[in-house]
C-alpha positions in Angstrom: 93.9 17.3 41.1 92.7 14.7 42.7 95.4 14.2 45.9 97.6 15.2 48.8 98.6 15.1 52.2 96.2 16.6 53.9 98.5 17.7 56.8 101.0 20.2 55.5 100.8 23.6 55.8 99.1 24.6 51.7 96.7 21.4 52.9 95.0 22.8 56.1 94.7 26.7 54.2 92.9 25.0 51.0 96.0 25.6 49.2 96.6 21.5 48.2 97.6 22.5 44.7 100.5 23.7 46.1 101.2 20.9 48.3 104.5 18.9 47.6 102.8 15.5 47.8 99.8 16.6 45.2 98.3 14.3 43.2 97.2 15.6 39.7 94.8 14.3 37.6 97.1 12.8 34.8 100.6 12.1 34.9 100.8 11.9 38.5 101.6 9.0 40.3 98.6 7.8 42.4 98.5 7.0 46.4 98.3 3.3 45.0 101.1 3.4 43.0 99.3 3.5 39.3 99.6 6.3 37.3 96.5 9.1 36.6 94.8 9.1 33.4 92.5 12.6 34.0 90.5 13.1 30.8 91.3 9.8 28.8 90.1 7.8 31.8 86.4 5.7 31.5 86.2 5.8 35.4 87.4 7.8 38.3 87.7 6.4 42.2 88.3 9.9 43.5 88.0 10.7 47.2 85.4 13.2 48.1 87.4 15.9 49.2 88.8 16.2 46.0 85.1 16.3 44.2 83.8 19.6 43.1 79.7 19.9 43.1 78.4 21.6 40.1 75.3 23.4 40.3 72.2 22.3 38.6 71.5 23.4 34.7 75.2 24.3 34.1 76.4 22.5 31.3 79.2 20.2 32.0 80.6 19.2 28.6 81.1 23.4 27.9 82.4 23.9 31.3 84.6 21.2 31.9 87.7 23.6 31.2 87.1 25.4 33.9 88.2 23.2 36.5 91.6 23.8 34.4 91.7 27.4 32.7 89.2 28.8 34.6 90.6 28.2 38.2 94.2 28.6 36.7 92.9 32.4 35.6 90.6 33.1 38.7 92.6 31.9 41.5 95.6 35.1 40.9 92.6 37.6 40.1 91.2 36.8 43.9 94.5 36.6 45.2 96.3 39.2 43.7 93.3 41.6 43.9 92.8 42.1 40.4 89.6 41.2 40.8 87.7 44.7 41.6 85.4 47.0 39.8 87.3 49.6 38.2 90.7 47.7 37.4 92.2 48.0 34.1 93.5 44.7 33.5 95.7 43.1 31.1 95.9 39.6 29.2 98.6 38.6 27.3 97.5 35.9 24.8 93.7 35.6 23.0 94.1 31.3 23.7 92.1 28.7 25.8 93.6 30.6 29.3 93.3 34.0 27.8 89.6 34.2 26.3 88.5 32.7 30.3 90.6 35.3 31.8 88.5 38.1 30.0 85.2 36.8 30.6 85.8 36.1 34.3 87.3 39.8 34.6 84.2 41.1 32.4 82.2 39.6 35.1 84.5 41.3 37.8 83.8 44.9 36.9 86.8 45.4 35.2 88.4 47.2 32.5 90.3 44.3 30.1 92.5 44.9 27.2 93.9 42.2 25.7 97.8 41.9 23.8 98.7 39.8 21.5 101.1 39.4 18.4 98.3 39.0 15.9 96.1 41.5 14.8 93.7 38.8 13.4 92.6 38.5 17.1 91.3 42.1 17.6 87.8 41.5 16.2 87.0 38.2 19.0 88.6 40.1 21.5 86.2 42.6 21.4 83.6 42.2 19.6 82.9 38.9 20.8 84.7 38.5 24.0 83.6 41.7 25.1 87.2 43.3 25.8 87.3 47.3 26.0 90.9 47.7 24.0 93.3 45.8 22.2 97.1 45.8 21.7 99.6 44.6 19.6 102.5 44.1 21.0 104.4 44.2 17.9 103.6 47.4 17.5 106.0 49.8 19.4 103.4 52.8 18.9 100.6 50.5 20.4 102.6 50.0 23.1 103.9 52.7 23.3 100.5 54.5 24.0 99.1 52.0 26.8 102.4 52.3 28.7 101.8 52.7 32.1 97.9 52.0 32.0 97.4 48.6 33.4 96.9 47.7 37.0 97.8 44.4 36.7 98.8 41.7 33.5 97.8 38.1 33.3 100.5 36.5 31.1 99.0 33.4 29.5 101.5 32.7 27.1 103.6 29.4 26.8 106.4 30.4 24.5 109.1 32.3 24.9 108.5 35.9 24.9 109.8 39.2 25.9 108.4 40.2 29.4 109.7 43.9 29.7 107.8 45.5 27.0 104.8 44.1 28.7 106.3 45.4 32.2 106.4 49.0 30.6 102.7 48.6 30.2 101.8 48.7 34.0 101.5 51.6 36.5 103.6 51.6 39.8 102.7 49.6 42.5 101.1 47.2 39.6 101.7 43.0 39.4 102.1 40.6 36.6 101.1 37.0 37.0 102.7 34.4 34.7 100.9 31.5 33.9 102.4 30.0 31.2 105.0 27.9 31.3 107.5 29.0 28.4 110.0 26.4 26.9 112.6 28.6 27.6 114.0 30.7 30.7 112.8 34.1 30.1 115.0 37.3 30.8 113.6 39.2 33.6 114.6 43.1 34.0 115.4 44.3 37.5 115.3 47.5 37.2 112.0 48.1 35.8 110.8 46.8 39.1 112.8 48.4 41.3 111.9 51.7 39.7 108.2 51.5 39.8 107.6 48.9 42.8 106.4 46.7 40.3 105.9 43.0 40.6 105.9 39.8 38.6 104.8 36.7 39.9 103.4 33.1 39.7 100.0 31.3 40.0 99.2 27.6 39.2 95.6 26.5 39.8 94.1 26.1 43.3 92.9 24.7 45.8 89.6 22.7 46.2 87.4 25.6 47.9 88.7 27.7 45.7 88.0 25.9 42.7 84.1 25.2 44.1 84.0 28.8 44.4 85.2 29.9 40.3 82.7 27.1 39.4 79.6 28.4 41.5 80.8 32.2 39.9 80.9 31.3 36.6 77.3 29.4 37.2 75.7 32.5 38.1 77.5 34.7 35.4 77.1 32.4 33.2 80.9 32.4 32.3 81.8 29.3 30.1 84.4 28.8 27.8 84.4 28.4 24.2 85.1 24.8 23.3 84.8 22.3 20.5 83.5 19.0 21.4 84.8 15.5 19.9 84.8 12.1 20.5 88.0 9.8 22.0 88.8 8.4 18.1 89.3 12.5 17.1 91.8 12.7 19.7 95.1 12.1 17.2 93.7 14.7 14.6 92.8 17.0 17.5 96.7 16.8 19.1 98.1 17.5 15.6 95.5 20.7 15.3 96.5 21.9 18.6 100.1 21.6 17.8 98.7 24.1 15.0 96.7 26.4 17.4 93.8 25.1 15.2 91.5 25.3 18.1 88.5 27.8 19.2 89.7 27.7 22.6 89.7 23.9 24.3 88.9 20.4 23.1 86.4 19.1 25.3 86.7 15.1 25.1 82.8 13.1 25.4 84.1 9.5 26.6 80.2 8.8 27.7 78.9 9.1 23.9 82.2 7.5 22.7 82.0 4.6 25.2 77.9 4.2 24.4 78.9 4.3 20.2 81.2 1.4 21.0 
């Protein structure tokens, strides 16, 4: 994001993502009038509260998703305190939120297990990623067995899906945090809440100082994503191969080598 008031009450708590005058970095309209470009831009005139500083020897062209996945996945671990040593977490979807969700949550002490419809992701999960279990939620005996293990789900997922097998899977008192944004309305069981005090709820970014602090945690864990990187002409093929999930997890745009090749 890159503006907003800077009066209203999300403003002055360091909460401007959630201001109702925020300025993103594409597809918002701009304080000028001119529409934001983010990524496919050649230059930025930003204004410096909206700058993050990122620390020395940390690469930016690998961690450039951060400041979109990684704060959308930190910023509800922090705040719904999911974030201790100890927790057994969950992550629905292995994609570009997903994979930064278990590392940052690796890094937090916690116990991950990761649920997904495809078996095929069992091996990155963790043998790569590092995650302690895996389920799939196809799998009514998978499920089944992890039901009422998890003290809190991230929900990553941005098609429509069925939410109360994955609400079985928490303990009482636990909270599940969607943050993807599904085409559809999905159906939301009452009951299973009422029964168990359990919770489901929202998260979209965060604010600046929030957002300086993921980057300065993931500089000293060394958290970054996994990314692929390719000039502005790839850009056409790489938006038909995302429509195809044919990435490993985030395209990472240079515009600096593709402006200097031209």
């Amino acid at each position: 994001m890159v503006g907003s008031c800077r009066k209203c009450d999300q403003c002055v708590n360091d909460l401007e993502n959630y201001c109702p005058e925020a300025v993103f970095t594409y597809n918002s309209v701009d304080s000028d009038g001119t529409t934001t470009y983010g990524g496919y831009s050649d230059i930025l005139v930003v204004d410096e509260h909206f700058i993050v500083r990122w620390p020395k020897n940390f690469p930016v062209d690998k961690g450039a998703p951060l400041l979109c996945a990684g704060i959308t996945t930190y910023s509800p671990l922090r705040h719904y305190g999911l974030d201790k040593p100890g927790l057994h977490v969950g992550v629905v979807g292995l994609g570009g939120l997903g994979h930064v969700a278990v590392k940052f949550l690796k890094a937090f002490g916690a116990k991950v297990t990761v649920i997904s419809t495809s078996v095929n992701k069992k091996k990155e999960a963790i043998e790569t990623l590092g995650a302690d279990a895996f389920v799939v939620s196809r799998e009514p005996e998978e499920m089944e067995v992890a039901a009422g293990t998890l003290d809190g789900i991230l929900d990553t997922v941005s098609v429509a899906h069925p939410i109360q097998p994955l609400i079985s899977l928490l303990k009482p008192h636990a909270k599940m945090v969607m943050l993807g944004v599904p085409d559809k309305p999905l159906e939301l069981p009452v009951f299973p809440l009422i029964s168990a005090r359990k919770t489901v709820a929202g998260s979209l970014i965060g604010g600046l100082k929030e957002t300086q602090e993921m980057i300065d945690f993931a500089a000293k864990h060394n958290i970054l994503p996994d990314v692929e990187i390719i000039s502005m002409d790839y850009v056409n093929t790489a938006t038909d191969r995302l429509a195809k999930a044919d990435v490993k997890y985030r395209f990472v745009i240079d515009v600096a080598k593709t402006l200097k090749a031209e």
